[in-house]
KEBA-550560 format. One line per field, with one value per residue (C-alpha): y negated, z, x; residue in three letters. Coordinates in pm, whole numbers, m for minus. Layout:
// KEBA-550560
Y <- Y,...
Z <- Z,...
X <- X,...
r <- ALA,...
***
This chain:
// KEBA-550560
Y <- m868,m711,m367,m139,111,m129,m178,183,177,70,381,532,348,382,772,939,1230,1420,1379,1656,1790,1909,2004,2379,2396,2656,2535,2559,2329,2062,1989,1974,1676,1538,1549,1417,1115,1006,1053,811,569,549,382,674,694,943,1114,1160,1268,1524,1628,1660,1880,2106,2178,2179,2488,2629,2686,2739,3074,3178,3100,3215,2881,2952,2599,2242,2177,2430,2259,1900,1910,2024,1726,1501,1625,1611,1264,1132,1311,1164,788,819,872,621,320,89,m290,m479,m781,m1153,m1289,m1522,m1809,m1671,m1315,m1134,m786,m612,m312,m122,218,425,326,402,435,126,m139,m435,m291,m259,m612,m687,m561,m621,m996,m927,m833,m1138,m1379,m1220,m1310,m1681,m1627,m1828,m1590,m1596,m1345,m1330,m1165,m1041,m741,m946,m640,m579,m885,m663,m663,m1035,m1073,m804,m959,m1300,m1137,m1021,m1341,m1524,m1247,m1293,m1715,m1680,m1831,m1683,m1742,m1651,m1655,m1560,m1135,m1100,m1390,m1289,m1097,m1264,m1625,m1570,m1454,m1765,m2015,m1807,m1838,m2217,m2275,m2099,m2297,m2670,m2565,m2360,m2059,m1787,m1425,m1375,m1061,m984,m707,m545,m294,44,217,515,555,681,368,136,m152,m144,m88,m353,m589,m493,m614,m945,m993,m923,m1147,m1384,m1377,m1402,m1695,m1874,m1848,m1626,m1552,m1470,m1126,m911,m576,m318,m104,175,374,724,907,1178,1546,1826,2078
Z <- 1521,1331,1456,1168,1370,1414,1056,1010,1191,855,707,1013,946,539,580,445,279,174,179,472,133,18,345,261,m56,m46,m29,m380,m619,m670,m342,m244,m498,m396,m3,m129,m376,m60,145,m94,m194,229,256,399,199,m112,114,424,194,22,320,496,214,226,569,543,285,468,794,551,458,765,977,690,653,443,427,396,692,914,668,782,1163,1096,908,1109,1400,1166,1058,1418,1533,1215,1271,1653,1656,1408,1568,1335,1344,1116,1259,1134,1248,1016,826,593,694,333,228,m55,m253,m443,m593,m932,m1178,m1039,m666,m617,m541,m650,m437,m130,m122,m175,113,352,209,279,626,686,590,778,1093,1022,832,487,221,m101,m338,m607,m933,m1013,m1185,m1541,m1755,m1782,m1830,m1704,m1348,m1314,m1383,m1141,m851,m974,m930,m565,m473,m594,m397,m64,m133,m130,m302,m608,m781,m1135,m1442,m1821,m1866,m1985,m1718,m1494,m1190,m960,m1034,m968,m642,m567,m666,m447,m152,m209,m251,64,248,138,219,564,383,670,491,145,m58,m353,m603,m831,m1125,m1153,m1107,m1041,m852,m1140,m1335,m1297,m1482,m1252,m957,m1010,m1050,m781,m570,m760,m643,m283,m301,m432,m124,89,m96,m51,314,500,756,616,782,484,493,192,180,m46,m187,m384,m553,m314,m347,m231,5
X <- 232,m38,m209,m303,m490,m785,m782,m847,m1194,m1318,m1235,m1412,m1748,m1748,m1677,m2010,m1936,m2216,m2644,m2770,m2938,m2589,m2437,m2527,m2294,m2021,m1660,m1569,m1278,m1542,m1582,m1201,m1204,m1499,m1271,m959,m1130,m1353,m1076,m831,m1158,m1170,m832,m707,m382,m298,m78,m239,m567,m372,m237,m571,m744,m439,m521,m866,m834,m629,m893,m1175,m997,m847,m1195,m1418,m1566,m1914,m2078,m2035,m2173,m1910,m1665,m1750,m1736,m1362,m1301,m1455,m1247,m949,m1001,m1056,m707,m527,m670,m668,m284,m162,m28,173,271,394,645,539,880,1067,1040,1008,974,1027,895,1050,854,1036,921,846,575,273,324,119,328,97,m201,32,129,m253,m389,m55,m124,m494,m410,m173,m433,m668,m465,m393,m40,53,127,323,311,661,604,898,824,844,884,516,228,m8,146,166,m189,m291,m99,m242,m595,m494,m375,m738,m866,m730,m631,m229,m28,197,469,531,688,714,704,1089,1190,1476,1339,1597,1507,1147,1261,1443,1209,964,1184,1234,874,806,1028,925,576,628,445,576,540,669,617,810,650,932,926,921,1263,1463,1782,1973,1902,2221,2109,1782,1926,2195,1894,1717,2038,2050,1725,1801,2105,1951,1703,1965,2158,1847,1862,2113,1883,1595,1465,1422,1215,1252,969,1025,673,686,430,297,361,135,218
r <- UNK,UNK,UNK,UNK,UNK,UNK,UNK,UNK,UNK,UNK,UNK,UNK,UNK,UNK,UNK,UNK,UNK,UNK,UNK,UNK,UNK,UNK,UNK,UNK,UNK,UNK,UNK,UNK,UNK,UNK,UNK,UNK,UNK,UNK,UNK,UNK,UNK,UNK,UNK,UNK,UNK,UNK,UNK,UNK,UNK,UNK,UNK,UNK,UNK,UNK,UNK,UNK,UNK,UNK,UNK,UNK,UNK,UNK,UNK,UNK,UNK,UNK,UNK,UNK,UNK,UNK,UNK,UNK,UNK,UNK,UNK,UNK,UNK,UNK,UNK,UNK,UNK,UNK,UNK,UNK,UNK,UNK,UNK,UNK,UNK,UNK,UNK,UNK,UNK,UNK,UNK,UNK,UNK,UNK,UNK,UNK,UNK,UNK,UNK,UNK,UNK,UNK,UNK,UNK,UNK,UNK,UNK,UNK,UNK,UNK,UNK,UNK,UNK,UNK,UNK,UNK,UNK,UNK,UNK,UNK,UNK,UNK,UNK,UNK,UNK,UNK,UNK,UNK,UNK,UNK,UNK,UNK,UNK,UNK,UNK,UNK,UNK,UNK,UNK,UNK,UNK,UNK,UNK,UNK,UNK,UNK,UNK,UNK,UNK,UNK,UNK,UNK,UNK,UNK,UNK,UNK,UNK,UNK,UNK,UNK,UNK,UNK,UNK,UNK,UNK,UNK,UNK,UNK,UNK,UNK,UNK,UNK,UNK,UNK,UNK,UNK,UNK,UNK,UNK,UNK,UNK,UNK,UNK,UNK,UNK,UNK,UNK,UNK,UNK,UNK,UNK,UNK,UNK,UNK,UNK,UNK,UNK,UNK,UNK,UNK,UNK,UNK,UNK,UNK,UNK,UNK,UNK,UNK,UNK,UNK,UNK,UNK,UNK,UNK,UNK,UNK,UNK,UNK,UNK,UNK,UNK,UNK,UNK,UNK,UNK,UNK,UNK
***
C-alpha cells in the first residue's frame, strides 16, 4: 500500500504565497487567482483549490476580512485542516494490478497516471504505462515523456491503432516481464457516445481475456465545477 497523505507534505513545504511586502494588499479578483493557481501549481488538486477559494471568499465577506495578511492565517489554517484529514491508499495487489482512467478531454488523464506511476516507482513497484488513447499523437508522446520521466516502461502504438490491442499487448508484456502495476490511459469520452463507450468495454475485456484475474481498477476523472 501506498499512503498519499505523506505525499502531500510537499505541497505543505512549497506553499509560499505571497512576499511580507504584499501581505497588506486588499482581497480583490487578482488575488483569488493568484489563491487558486498557487493552490493548483501546489498539487493541491483543481477541485479541492476551487473549493478552498470558494470558502475563503466566503469568510472574507462575512468577517470583513481587510488584508492579505488577515486573509492568509485563514488559509493557512484551512490548508492544514484539508491536508491533515486526507488519508488515501492506493492497493499494489495483483500481478498485474491494472488501473483504468477514463474521463472527458481535458480532465487530465495522462498527468494522473504520471504521478500515480511516479508514486509507484517511488516505492519499488515496476510500472507500465499503455497508450491506448490512439486517436490523438499528441497523447502518446506526452505519456512517452512521463514514462522517461519517472523510468517505466510503455507500451505503444500507431495514433489510429486499435485501443484494445494496445491494451493486450500491454498486459502480455507485463506479464513475461513480472512488471506488477499497469496503467492504461484512454481517450476522451462521454457517456452518450456508443461507439466510445462500446470501446472502452473492448478494452476492458480484453484485459480480462488476457488474464481473468487480473484486479482491475477504473478510475473515472471529470472536469471540476465551482460551487
Amino acid at each position: 500500500m501506498v499512503n498519499l497523505s505523506s505525499k502531500l507534505s510537499n505541497t505543505r513545504k512549497k506553499f509560499s504565497l505571497f512576499g511580507k511586502s504584499a501581505l497588506s494588499r486588499s482581497p480583490d479578483d487578482s488575488i483569488w487567482q493568484e489563491i487558486e493557481e498557487t493552490l493548483i501549481s501546489a498539487d493541491l488538486g483543481v477541485r479541492p483549490s476551487l473549493q478552498i477559494v470558494e470558502s475563503l471568499k466566503e469568510k472574507a465577506k462575512g468577517e470583513n476580512i481587510t488584508t492579505l495578511d488577515e486573509l492568509t492565517e485563514i488559509l493557512k489554517n484551512q490548508l492544514k485542516a484539508t491536508l491533515s484529514g486526507f488519508e488515501l491508499s492506493l492497493d499494489l495487489d495483483g500481478s498485474p494490478a491494472v488501473r483504468l482512467l477514463v474521463g472527458t478531454n481535458g480532465v487530465g488523464k495522462t498527468t494522473t497516471i504520471g504521478k500515480i506511476g511516479k508514486i509507484f516507482r517511488e516505492n519499488g513497484n515496476e510500472v507500465l504505462f499503455s497508450a491506448c488513447d490512439t486517436f490523438r499523437a499528441a497523447a502518446i508522446d506526452q505519456l512517452e515523456k512521463w514514462s522517461e520521466k519517472v523510468n517505466a516502461t510503455i507500451i505503444k502504438s500507431n495514433p489510429g491503432s486499435d485501443p484494445a490491442s494496445v491494451a493486450y499487448k500491454a498486459l502480455e508484456h507485463a506479464k513475461k516481464n513480472n512488471i506488477n502495476q499497469v496503467l492504461i490511459d484512454t481517450a476522451g469520452r462521454l457517456q452518450n457516445k456508443k461507439n466510445l463507450m462500446d470501446e472502452f468495454k473492448k478494452i476492458a475485456n480484453v484485459i480480462k481475456k488476457s488474464d481473468e484475474t487480473a484486479p482491475v481498477s477504473y478510475t473515472h476523472l471529470t472536469l471540476p465545477t465551482k460551487a
